[in-house]
C-alpha positions in Angstrom: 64.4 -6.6 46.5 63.2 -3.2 45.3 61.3 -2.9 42.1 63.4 -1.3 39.8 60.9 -0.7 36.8 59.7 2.7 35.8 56.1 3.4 34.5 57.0 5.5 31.9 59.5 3.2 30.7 56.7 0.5 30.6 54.1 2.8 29.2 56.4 3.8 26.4 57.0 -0.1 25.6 53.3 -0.6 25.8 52.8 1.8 23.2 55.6 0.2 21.1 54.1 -3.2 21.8 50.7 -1.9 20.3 51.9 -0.3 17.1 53.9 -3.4 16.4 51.6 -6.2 17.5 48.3 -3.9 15.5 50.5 -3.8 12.2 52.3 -7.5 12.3 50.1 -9.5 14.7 51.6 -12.2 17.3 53.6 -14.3 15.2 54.0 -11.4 12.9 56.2 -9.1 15.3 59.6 -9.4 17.1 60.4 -8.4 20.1 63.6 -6.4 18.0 60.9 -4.6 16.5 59.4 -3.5 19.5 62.6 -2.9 21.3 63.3 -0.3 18.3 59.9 1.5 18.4 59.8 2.1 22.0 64.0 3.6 21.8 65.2 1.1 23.8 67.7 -2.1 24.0 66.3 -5.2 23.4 67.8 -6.4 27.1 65.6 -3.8 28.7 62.9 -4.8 26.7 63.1 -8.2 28.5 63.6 -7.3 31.8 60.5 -5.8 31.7 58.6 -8.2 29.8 59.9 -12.0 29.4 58.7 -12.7 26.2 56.5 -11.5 23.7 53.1 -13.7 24.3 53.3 -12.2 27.8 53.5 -8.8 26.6 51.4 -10.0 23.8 48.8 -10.7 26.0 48.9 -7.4 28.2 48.3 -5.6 24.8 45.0 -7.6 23.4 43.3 -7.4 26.7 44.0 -3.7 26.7 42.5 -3.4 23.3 39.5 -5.8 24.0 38.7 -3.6 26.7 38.8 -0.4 25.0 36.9 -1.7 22.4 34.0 -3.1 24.8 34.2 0.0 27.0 32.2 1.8 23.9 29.4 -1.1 24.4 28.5 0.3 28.7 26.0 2.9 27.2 23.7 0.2 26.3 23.3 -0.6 30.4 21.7 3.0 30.7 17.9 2.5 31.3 17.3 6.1 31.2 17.7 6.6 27.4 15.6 5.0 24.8 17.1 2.2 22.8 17.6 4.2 19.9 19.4 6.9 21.8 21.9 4.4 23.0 22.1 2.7 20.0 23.3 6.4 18.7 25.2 7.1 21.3 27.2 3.7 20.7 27.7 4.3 17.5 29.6 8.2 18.3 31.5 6.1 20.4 32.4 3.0 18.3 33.1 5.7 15.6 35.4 7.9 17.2 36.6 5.1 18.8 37.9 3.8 15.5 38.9 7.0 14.2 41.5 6.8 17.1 42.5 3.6 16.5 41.6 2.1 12.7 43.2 -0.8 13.2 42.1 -2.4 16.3 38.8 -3.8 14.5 41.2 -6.2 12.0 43.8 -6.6 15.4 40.9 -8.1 17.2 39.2 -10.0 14.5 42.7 -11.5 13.3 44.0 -12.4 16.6 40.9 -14.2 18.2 40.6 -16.1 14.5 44.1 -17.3 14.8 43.9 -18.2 18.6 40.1 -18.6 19.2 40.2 -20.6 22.2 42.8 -18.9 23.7 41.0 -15.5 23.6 37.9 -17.5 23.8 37.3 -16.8 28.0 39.2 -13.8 28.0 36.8 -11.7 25.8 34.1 -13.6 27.4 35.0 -12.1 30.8 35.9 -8.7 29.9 31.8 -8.8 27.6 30.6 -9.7 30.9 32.1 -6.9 32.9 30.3 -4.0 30.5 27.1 -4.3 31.7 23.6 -4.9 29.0 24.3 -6.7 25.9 22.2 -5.3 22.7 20.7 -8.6 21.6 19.5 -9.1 25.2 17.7 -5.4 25.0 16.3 -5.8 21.9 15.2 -9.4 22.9 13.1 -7.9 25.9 12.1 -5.0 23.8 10.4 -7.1 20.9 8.6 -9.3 23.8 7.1 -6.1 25.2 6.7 -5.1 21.7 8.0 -1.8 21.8 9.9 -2.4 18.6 9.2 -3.6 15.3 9.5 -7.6 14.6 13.5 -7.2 14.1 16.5 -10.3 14.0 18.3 -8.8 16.6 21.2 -10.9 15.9 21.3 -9.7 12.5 20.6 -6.5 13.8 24.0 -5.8 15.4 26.0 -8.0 12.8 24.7 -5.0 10.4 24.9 -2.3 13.3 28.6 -3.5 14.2 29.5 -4.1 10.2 28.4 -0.5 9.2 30.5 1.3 12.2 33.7 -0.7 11.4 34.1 -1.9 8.0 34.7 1.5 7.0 37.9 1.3 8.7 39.0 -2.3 8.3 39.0 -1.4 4.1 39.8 1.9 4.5 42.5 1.3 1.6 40.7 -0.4 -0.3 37.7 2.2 -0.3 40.6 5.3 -1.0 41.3 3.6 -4.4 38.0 3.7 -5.3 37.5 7.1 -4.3 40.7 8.1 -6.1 39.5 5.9 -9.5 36.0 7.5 -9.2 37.8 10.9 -8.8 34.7 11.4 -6.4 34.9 13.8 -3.6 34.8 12.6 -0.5 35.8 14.6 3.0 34.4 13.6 6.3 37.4 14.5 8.6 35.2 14.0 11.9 33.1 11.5 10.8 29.8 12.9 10.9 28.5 11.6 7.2 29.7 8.1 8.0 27.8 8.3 11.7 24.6 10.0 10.1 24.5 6.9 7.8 24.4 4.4 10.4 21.6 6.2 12.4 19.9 5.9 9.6 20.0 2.8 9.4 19.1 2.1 12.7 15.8 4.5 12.3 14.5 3.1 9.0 14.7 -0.4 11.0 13.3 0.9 14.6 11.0 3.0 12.8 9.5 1.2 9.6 6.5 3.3 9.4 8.4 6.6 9.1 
């Protein structure tokens, strides 16, 4: 029997599915929801996907591996650490900036359903390449960086690049209370901020 799905109907219930699932969750959203975001009937909606934890699914693995596509610059061996570590966090930034809400979609979901997520992010980790604790592991037995927690390290590293955008709310009201002034449309005082802290702790003597 020929396959009578379109892609761009798909694509346009994939982007539905994201909005909706990213704002409400799994057991948050319905599939009524997503049926009205993407402009179509809910009986199209199922014949392309059977129910919502299969679509549910389709989405988080697409936004795991976005998210752990920013980590592959830490497998090139031809920049210094602290230039990947940089060049992750332009990435992880802008990233966010594109999507602010995949940070809390992530952590929610794999809290709710940790050992169903458990292998999948696993796998996907495993597909991008150098992890940063391992570097930083083999760089402080070579001792070409300073005696570090590299563990800690990236809790800080990954804290500092998203937390900004998990409480973005939260951080406007204070703004607003403080009537402080505060622009940074592309990011660049947030991402100076973060090398910084990455220099003062790579480079304690300077």
């Amino acid at each position: 029997m020929k396959n009578l799905k379109d892609s761009s109907t798909e694509e346009k219930i994939m982007e539905a599915a994201k909005t909706v699932f990213m704002k409400y969750g799994l057991y948050g959203a319905r599939m009524q929801d997503i049926a009205d975001t993407a402009g179509i009937n809910k009986a199209l909606l199922h014949y392309y996907f059977r129910n919502k934890e299969k679509l549910f699914d389709k989405v988080f693995e697409g936004a795991l591996e976005k998210y752990f596509q920013q980590m592959e610059i830490f497998s090139d061996t031809n920049m210094a650490i602290q230039e990947r570590i940089f060049r992750y966090i332009d990435n992880i930034i802008d990233f966010l900036s594109e999507y602010p809400q995949m940070s809390m979609f992530i952590i929610k979901e794999i809290g709710v359903n940790q050992e169903l997520f458990r292998e999948k992010v696993i796998a996907l980790k495993k597909n991008k390449g150098s992890k940063l604790v391992a570097i930083l592991q083999e760089a402080l037995e070579q001792k070409t960086i300073p005696d570090i927690d590299p563990v800690l390290f990236v809790i800080n590293l990954h804290s500092l690049c998203s937390y900004p955008f998990i409480a973005a709310p939260l951080f406007r009201q204070i703004i607003k209370s403080n009537q402080a002034d505060w622009e940074d449309p592309q990011n660049l005082k947030l991402k100076a901020s973060v090398k910084q802290f990455v220099h003062n702790k790579l480079n304690p003597q300077n």
